[in-house]
mmJSON file of the N, C-alpha and C atoms, coordinates in Angstrom:
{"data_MODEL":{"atom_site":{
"group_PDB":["ATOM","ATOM","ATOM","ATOM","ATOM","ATOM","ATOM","ATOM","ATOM","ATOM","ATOM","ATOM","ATOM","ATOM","ATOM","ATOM","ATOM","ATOM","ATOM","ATOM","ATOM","ATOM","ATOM","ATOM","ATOM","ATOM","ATOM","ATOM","ATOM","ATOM","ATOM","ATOM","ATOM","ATOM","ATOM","ATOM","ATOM","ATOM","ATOM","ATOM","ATOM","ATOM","ATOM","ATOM","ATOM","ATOM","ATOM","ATOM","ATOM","ATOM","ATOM","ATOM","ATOM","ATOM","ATOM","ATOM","ATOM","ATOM","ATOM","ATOM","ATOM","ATOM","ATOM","ATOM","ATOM","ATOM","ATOM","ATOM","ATOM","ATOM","ATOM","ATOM","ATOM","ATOM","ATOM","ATOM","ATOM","ATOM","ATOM","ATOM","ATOM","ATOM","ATOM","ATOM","ATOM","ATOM","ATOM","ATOM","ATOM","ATOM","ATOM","ATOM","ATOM","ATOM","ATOM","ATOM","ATOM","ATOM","ATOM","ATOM","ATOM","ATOM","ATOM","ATOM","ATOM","ATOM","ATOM","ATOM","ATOM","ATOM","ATOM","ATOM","ATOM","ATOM","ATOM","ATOM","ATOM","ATOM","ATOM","ATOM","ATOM","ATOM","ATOM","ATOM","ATOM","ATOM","ATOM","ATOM","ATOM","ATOM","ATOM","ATOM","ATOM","ATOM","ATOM","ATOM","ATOM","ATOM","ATOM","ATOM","ATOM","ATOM","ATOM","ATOM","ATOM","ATOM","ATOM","ATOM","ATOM","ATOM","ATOM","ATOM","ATOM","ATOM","ATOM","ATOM","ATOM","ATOM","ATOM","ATOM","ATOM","ATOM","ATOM","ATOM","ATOM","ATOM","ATOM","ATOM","ATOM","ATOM","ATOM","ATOM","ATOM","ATOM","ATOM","ATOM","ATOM","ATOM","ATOM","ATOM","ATOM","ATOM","ATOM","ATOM","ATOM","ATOM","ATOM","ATOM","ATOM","ATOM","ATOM","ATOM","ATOM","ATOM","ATOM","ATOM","ATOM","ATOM","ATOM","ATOM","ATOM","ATOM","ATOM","ATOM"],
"id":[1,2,3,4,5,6,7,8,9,10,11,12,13,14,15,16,17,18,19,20,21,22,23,24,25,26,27,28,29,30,31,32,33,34,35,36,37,38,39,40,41,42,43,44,45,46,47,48,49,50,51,52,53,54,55,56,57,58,59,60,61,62,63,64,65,66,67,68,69,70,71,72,73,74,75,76,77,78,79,80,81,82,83,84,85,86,87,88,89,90,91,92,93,94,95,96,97,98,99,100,101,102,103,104,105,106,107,108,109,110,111,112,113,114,115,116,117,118,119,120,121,122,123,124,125,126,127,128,129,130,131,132,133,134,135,136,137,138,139,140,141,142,143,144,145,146,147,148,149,150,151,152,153,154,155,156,157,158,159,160,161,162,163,164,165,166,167,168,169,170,171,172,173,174,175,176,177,178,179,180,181,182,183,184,185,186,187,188,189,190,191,192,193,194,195,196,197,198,199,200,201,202,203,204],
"type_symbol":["N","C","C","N","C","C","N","C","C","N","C","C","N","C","C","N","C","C","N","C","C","N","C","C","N","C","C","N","C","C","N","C","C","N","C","C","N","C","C","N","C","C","N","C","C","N","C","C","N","C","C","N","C","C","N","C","C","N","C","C","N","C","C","N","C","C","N","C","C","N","C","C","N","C","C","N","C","C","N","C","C","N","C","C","N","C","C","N","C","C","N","C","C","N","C","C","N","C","C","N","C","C","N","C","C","N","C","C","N","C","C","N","C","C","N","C","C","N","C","C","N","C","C","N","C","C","N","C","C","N","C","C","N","C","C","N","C","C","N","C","C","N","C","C","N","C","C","N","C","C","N","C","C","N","C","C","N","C","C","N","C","C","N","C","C","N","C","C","N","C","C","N","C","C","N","C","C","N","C","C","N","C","C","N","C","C","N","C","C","N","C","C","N","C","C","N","C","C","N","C","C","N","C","C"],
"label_atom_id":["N","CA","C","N","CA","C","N","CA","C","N","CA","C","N","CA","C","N","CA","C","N","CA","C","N","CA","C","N","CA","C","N","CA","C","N","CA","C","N","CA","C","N","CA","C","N","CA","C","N","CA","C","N","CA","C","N","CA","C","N","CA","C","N","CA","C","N","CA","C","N","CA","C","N","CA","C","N","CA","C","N","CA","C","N","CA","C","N","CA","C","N","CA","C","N","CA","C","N","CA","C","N","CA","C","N","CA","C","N","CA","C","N","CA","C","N","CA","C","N","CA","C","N","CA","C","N","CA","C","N","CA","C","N","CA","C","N","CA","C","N","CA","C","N","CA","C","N","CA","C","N","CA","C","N","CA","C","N","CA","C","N","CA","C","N","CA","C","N","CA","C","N","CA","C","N","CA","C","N","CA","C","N","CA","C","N","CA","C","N","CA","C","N","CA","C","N","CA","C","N","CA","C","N","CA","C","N","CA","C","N","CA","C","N","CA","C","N","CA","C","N","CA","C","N","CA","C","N","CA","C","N","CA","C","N","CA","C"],
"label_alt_id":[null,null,null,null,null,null,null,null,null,null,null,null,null,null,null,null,null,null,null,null,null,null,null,null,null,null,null,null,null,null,null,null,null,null,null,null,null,null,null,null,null,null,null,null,null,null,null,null,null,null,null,null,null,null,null,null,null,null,null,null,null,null,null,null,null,null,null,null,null,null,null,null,null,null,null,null,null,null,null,null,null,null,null,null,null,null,null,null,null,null,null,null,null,null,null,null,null,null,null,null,null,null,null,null,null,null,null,null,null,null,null,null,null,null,null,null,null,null,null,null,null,null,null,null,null,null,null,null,null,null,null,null,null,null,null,null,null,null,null,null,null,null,null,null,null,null,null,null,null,null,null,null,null,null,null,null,null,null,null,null,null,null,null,null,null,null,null,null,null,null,null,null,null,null,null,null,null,null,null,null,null,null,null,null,null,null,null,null,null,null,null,null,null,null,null,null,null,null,null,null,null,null,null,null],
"label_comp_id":["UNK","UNK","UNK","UNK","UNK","UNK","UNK","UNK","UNK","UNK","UNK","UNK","UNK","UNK","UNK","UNK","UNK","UNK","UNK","UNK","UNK","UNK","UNK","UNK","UNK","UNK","UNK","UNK","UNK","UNK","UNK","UNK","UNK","UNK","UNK","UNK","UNK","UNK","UNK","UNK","UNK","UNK","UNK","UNK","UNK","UNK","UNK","UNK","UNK","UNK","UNK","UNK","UNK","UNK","UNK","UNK","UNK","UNK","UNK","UNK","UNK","UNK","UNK","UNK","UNK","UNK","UNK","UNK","UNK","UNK","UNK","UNK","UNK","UNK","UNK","UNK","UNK","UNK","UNK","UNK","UNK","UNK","UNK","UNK","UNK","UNK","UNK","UNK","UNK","UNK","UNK","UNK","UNK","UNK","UNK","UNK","UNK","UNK","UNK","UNK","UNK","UNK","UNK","UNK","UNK","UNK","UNK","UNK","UNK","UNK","UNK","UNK","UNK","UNK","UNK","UNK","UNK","UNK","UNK","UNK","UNK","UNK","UNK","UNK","UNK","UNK","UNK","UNK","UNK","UNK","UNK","UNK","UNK","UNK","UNK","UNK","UNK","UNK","UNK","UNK","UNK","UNK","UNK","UNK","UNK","UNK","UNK","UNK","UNK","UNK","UNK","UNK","UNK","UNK","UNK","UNK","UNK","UNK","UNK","UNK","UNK","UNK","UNK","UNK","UNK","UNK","UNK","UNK","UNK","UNK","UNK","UNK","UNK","UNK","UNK","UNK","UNK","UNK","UNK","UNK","UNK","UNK","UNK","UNK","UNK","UNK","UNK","UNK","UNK","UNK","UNK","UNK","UNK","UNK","UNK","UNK","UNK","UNK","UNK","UNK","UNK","UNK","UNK","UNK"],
"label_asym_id":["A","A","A","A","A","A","A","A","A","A","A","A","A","A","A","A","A","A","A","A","A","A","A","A","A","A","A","A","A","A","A","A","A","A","A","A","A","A","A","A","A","A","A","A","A","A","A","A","A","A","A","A","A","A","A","A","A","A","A","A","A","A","A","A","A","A","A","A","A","A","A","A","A","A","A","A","A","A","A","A","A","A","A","A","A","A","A","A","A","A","A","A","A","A","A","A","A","A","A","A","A","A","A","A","A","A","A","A","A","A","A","A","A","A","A","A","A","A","A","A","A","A","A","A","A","A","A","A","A","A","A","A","A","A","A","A","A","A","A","A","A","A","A","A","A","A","A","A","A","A","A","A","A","A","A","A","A","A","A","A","A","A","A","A","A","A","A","A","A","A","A","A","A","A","A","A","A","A","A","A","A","A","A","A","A","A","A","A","A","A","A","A","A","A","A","A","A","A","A","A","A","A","A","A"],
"label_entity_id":["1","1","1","1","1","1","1","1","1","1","1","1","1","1","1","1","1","1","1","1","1","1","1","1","1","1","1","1","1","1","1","1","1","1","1","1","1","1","1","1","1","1","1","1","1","1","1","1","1","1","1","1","1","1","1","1","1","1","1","1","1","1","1","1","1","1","1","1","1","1","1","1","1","1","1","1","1","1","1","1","1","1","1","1","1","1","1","1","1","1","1","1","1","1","1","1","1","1","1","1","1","1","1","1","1","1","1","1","1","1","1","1","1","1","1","1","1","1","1","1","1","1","1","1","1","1","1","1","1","1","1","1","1","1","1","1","1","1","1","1","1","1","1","1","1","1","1","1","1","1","1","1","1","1","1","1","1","1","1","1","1","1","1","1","1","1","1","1","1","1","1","1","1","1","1","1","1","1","1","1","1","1","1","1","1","1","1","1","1","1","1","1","1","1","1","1","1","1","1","1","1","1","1","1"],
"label_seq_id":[1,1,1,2,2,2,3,3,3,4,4,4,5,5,5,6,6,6,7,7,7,8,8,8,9,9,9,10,10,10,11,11,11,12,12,12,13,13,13,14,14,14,15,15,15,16,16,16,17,17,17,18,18,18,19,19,19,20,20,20,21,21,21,22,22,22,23,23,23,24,24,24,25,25,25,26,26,26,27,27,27,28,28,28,29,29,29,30,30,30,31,31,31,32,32,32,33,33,33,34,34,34,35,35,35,36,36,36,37,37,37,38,38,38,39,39,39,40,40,40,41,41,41,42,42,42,43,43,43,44,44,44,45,45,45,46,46,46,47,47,47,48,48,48,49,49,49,50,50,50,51,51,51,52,52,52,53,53,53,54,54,54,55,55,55,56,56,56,57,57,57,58,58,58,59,59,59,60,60,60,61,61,61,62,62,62,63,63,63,64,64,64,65,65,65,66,66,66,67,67,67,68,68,68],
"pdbx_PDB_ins_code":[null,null,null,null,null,null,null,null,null,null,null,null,null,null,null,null,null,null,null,null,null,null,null,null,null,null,null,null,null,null,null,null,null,null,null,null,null,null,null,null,null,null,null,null,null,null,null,null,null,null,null,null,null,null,null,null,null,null,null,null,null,null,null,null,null,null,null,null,null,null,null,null,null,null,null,null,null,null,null,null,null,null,null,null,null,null,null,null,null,null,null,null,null,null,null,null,null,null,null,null,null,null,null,null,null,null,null,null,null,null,null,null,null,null,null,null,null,null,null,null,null,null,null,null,null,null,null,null,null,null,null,null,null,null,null,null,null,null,null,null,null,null,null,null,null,null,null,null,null,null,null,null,null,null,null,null,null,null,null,null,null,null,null,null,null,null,null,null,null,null,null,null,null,null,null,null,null,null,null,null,null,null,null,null,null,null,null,null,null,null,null,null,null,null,null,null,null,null,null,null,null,null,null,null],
"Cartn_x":[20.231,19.127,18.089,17.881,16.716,17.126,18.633,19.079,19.074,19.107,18.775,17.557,16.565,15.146,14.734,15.462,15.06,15.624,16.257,17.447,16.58,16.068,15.125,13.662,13.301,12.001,12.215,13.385,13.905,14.028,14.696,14.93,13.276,12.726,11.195,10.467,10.605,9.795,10.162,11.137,11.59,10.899,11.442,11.021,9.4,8.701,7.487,6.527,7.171,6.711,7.02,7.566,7.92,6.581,6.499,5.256,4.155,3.715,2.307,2.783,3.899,2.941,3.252,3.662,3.667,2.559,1.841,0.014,-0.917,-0.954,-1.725,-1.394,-0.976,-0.246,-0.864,-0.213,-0.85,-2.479,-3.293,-4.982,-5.078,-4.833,-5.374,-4.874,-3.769,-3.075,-2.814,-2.986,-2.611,-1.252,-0.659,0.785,0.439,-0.723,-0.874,-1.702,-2.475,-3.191,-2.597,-0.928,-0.328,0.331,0.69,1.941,1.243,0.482,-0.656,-0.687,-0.753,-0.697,0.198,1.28,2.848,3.24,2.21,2.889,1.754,1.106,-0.312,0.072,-0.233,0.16,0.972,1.889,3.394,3.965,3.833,3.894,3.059,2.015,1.184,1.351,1.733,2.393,3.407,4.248,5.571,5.503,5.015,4.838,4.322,3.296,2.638,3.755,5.037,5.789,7.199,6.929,7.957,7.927,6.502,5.758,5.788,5.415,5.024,7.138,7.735,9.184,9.642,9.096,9.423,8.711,7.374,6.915,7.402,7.749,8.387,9.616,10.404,11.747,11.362,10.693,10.311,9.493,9.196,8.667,9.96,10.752,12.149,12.636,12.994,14.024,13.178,11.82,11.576,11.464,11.809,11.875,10.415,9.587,8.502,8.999,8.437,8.887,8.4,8.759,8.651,8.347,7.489,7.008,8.118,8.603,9.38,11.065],
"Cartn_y":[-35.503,-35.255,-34.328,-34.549,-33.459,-32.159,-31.872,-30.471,-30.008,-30.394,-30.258,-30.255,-30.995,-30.138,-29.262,-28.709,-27.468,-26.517,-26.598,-25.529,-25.161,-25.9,-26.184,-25.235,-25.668,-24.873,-23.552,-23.365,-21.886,-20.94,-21.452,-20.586,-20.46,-21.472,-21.941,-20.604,-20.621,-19.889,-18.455,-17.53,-16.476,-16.112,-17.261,-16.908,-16.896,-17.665,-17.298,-16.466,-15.886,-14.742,-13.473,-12.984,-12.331,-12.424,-13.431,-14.216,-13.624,-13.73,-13.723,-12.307,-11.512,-9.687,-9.313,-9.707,-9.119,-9.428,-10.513,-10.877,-10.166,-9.917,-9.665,-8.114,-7.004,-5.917,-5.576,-6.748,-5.998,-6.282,-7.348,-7.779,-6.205,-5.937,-4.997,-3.78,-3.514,-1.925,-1.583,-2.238,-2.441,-2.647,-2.298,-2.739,-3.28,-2.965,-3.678,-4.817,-5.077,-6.254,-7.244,-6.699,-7.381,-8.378,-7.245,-8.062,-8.645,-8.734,-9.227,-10.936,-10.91,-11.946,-12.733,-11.457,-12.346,-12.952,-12.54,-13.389,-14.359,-14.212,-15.688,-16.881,-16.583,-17.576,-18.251,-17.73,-18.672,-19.494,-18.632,-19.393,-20.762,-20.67,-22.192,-23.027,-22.879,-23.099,-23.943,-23.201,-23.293,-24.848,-24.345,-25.73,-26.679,-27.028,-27.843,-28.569,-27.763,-28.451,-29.364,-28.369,-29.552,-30.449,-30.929,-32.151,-32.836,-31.937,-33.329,-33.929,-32.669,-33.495,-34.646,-34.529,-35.264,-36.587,-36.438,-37.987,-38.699,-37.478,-38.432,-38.637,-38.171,-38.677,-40.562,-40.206,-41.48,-42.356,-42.507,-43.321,-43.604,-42.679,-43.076,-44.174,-43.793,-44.645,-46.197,-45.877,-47.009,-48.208,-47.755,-48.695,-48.07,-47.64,-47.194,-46.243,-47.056,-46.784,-45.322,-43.787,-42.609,-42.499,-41.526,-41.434,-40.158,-40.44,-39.514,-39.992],
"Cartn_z":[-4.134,-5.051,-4.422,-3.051,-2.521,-2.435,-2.218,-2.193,-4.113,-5.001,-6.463,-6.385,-6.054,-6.256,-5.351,-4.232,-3.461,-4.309,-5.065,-5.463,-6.844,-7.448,-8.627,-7.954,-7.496,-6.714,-6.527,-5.889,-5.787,-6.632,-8.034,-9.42,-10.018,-10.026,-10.541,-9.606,-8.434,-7.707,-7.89,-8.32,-8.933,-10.279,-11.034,-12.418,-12.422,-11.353,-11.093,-10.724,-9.887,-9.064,-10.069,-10.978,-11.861,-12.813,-13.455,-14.265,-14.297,-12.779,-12.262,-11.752,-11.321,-11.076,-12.404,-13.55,-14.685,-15.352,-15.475,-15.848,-15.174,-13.711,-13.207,-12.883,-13.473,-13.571,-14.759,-15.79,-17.126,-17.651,-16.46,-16.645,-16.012,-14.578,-14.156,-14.02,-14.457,-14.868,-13.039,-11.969,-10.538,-10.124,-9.284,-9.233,-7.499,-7.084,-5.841,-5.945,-6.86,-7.372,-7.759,-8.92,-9.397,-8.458,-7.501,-6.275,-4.913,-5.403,-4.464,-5.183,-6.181,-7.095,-6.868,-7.301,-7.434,-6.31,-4.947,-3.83,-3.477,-3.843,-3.203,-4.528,-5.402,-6.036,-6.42,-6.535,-6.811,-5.277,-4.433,-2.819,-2.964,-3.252,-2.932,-4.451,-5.465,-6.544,-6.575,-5.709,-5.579,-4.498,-3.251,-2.515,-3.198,-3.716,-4.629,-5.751,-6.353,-7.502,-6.808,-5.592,-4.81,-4.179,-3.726,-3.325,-4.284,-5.643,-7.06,-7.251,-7.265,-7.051,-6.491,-4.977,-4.004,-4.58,-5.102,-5.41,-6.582,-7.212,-9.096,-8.168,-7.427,-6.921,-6.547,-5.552,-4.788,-6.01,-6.643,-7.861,-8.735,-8.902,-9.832,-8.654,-7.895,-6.937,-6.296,-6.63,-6.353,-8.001,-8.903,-10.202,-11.036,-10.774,-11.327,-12.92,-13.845,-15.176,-15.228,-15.829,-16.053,-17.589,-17.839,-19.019,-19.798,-21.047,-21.487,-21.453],
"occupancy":[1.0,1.0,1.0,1.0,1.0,1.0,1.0,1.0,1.0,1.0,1.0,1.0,1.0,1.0,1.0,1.0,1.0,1.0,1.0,1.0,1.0,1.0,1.0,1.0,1.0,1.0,1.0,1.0,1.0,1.0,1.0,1.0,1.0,1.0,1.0,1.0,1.0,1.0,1.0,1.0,1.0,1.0,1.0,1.0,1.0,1.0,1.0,1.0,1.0,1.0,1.0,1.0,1.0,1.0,1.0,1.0,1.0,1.0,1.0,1.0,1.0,1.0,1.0,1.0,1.0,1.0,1.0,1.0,1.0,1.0,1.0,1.0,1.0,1.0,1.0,1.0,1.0,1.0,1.0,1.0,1.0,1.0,1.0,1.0,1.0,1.0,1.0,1.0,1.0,1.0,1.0,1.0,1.0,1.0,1.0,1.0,1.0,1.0,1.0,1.0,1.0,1.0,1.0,1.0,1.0,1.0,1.0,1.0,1.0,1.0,1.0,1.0,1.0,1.0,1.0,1.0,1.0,1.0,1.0,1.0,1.0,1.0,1.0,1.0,1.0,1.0,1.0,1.0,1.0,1.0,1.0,1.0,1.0,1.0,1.0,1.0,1.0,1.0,1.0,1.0,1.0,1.0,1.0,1.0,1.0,1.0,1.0,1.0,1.0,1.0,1.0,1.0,1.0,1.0,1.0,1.0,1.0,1.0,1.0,1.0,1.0,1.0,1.0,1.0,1.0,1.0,1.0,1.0,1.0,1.0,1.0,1.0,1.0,1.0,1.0,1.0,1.0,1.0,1.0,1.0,1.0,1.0,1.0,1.0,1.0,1.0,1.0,1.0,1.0,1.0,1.0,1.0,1.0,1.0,1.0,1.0,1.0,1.0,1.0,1.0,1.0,1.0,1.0,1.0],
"B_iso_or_equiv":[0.0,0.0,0.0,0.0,0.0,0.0,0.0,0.0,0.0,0.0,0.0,0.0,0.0,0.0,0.0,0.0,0.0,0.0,0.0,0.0,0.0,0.0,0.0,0.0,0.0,0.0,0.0,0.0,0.0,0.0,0.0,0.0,0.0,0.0,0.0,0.0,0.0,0.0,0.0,0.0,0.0,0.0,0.0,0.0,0.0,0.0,0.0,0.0,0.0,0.0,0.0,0.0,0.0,0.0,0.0,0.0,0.0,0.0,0.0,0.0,0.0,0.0,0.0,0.0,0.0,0.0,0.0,0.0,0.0,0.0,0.0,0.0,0.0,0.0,0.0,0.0,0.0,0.0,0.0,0.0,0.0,0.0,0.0,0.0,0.0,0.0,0.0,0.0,0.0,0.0,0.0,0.0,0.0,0.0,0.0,0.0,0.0,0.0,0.0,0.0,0.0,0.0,0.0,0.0,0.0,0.0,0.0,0.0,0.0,0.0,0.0,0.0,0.0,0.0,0.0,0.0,0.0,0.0,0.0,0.0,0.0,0.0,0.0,0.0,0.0,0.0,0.0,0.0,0.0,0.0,0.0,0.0,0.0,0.0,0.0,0.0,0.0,0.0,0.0,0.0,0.0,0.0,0.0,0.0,0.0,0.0,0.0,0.0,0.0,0.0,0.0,0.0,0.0,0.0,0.0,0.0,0.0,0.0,0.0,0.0,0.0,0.0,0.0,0.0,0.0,0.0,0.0,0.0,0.0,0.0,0.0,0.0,0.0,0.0,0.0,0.0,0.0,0.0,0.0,0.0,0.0,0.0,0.0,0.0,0.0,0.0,0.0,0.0,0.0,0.0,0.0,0.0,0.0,0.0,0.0,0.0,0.0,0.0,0.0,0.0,0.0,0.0,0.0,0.0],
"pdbx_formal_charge":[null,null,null,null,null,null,null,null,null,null,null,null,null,null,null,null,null,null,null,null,null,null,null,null,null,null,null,null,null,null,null,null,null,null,null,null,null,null,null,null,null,null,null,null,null,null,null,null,null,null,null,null,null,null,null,null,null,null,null,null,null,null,null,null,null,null,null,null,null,null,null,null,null,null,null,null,null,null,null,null,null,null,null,null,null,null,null,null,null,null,null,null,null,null,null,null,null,null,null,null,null,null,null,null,null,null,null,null,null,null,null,null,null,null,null,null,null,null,null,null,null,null,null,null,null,null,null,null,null,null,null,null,null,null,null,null,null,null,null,null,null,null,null,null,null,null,null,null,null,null,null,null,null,null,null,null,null,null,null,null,null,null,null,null,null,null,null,null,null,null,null,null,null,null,null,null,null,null,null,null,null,null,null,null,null,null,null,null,null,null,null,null,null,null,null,null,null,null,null,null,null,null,null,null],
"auth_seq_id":[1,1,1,2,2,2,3,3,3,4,4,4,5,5,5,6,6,6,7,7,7,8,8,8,9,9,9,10,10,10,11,11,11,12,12,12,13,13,13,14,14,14,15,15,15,16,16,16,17,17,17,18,18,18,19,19,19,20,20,20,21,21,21,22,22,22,23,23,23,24,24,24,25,25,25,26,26,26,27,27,27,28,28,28,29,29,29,30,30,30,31,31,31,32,32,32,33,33,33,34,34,34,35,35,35,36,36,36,37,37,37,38,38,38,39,39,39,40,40,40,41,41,41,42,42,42,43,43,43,44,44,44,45,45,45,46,46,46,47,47,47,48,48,48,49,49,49,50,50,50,51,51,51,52,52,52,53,53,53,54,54,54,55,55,55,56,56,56,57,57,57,58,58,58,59,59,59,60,60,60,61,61,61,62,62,62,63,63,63,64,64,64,65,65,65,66,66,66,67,67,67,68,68,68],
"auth_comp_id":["UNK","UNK","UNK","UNK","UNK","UNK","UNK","UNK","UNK","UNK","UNK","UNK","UNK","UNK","UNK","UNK","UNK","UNK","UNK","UNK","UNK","UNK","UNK","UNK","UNK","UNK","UNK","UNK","UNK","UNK","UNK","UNK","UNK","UNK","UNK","UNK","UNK","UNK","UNK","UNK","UNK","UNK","UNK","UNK","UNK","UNK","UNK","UNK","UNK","UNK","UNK","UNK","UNK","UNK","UNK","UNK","UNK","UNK","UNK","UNK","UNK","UNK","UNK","UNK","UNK","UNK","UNK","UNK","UNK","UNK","UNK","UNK","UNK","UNK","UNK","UNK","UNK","UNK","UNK","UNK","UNK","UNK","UNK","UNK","UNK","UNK","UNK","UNK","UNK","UNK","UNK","UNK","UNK","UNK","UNK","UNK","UNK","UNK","UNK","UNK","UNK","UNK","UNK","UNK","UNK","UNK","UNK","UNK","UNK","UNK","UNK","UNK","UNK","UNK","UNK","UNK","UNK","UNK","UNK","UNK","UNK","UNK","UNK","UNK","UNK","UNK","UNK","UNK","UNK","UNK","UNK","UNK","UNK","UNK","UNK","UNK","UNK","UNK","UNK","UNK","UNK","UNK","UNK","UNK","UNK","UNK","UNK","UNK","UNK","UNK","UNK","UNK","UNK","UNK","UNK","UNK","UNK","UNK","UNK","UNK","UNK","UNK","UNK","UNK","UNK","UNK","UNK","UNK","UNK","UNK","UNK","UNK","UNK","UNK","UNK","UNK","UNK","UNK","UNK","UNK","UNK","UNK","UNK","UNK","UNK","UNK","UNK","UNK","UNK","UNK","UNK","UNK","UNK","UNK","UNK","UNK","UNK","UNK","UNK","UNK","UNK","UNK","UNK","UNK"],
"auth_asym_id":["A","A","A","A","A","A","A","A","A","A","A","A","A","A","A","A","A","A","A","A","A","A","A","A","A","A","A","A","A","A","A","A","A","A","A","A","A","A","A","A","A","A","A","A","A","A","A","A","A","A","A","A","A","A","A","A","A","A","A","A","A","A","A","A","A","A","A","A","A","A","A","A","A","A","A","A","A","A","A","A","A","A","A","A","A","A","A","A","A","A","A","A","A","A","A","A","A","A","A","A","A","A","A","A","A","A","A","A","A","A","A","A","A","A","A","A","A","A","A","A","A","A","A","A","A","A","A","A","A","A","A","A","A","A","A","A","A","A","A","A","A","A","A","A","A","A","A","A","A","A","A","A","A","A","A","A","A","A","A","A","A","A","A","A","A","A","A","A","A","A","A","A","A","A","A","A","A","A","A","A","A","A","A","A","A","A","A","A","A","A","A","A","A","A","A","A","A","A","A","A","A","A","A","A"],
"auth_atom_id":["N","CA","C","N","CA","C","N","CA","C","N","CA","C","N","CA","C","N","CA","C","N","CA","C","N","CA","C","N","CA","C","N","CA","C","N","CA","C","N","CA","C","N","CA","C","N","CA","C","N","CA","C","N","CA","C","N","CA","C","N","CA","C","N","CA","C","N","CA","C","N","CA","C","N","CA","C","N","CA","C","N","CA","C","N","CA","C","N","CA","C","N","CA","C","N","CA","C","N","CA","C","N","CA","C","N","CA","C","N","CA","C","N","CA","C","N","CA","C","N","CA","C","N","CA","C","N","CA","C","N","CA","C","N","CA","C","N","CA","C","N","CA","C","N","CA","C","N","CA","C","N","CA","C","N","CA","C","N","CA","C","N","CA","C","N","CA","C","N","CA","C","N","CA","C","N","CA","C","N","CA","C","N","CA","C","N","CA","C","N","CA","C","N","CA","C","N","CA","C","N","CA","C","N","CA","C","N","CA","C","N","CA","C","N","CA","C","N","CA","C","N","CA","C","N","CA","C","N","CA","C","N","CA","C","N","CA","C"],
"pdbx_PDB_model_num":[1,1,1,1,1,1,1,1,1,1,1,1,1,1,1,1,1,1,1,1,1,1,1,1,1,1,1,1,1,1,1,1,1,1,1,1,1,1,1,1,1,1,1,1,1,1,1,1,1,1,1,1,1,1,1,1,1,1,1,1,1,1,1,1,1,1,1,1,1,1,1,1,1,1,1,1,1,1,1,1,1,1,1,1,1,1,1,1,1,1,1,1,1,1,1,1,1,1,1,1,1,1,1,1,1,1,1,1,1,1,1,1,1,1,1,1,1,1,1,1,1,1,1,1,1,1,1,1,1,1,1,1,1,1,1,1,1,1,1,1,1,1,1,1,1,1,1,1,1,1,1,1,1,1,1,1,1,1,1,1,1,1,1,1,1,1,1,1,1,1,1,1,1,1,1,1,1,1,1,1,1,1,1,1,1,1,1,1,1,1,1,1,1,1,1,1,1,1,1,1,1,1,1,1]
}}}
């Protein structure tokens, strides 16, 4: 299961980084602003969704009822 949510983070973190220099490209007509973007934010983003993984993991496996 932990190698499925690294692998998950990985595609997430692509389709992310795409996201954010294409917003921040088309706010500021910048392609160094943009990719400036596309790499600060999705990096600490990215760490951040795989911590929240790691804890809904550890809450499933410990019996903790999930919403949805």
């Amino acid at each position: 299961m932990e190698q499925y949510a690294l692998i998950k983070t990985v595609t997430f973190a692509i389709l992310h980084v795409g996201v954010a220099f294409l917003v921040g490209y088309l706010l500021t007509g910048s392609i160094l602003v943009g990719g400036l973007i596309a790499l600060v934010e999705p990096v600490c983003n990215t760490a951040v969704f795989y911590l929240h993984e790691r804890v809904w993991t550890a809450f499933s496996r410990k019996g903790v009822p999930m919403a949805g």
